[in-house]
C-alpha positions, 0 to 999 in steps of 0.5 A, spaced: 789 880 237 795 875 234 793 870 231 801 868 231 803 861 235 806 861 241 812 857 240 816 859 246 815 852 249 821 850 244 825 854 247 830 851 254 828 854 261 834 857 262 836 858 269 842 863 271 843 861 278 850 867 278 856 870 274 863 870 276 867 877 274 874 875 271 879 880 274 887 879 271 893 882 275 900 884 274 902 885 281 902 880 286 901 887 291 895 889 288 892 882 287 892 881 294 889 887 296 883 888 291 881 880 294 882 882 301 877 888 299 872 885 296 872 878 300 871 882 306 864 880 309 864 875 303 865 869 303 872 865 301 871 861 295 878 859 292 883 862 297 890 866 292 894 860 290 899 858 285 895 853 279 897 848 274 897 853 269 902 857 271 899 863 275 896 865 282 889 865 283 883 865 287 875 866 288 870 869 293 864 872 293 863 879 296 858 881 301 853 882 296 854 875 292 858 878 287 863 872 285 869 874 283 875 870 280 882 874 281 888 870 275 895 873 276 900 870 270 907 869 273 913 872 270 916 869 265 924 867 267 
C-alpha cells in the first residue's frame, strides 16, 4: 500500500487533439509529388503557394488523418 498523496490533481489536463509532420524541399518537383501522394483520399488543408516568408508551402491531411506540412525555401537570386 502507498500512503503517498496523490497530487495528480495539480497537473493541467492536457488534451493532444493532433500533431503536424514537418517536411522541407529542395525541389519544387519533388514537392509537389510527395503532396499530391500524401493528399490523395486526404484532405486539402492549405494548398502549395508561395508565403510571405519567402517559400512555398502547403497542408493536407493524408487518408489516415495524418497532418502534414510541406516548406520549400526559394532559391536565393
Amino acid at each position: 500500500m502507498n500512503d503517498s498523496p496523490n497530487h495528480n490533481y495539480l497537473l493541467p489536463k492536457i488534451s493532444i487533439r493532433y500533431f503536424s509532420i514537418s517536411l522541407a524541399f529542395t525541389g519544387e518537383d519533388e514537392l509537389n509529388s510527395v503532396f499530391a501522394g500524401l493528399s490523395k483520399d486526404g484532405k486539402l488543408i492549405m494548398p502549395i503557394q508561395d508565403t510571405f516568408w519567402d517559400a512555398r508551402f502547403g497542408m493536407c491531411a493524408d487518408k489516415f488523418n495524418v497532418h502534414w506540412m510541406f516548406n520549400r525555401d526559394k532559391p536565393k537570386a
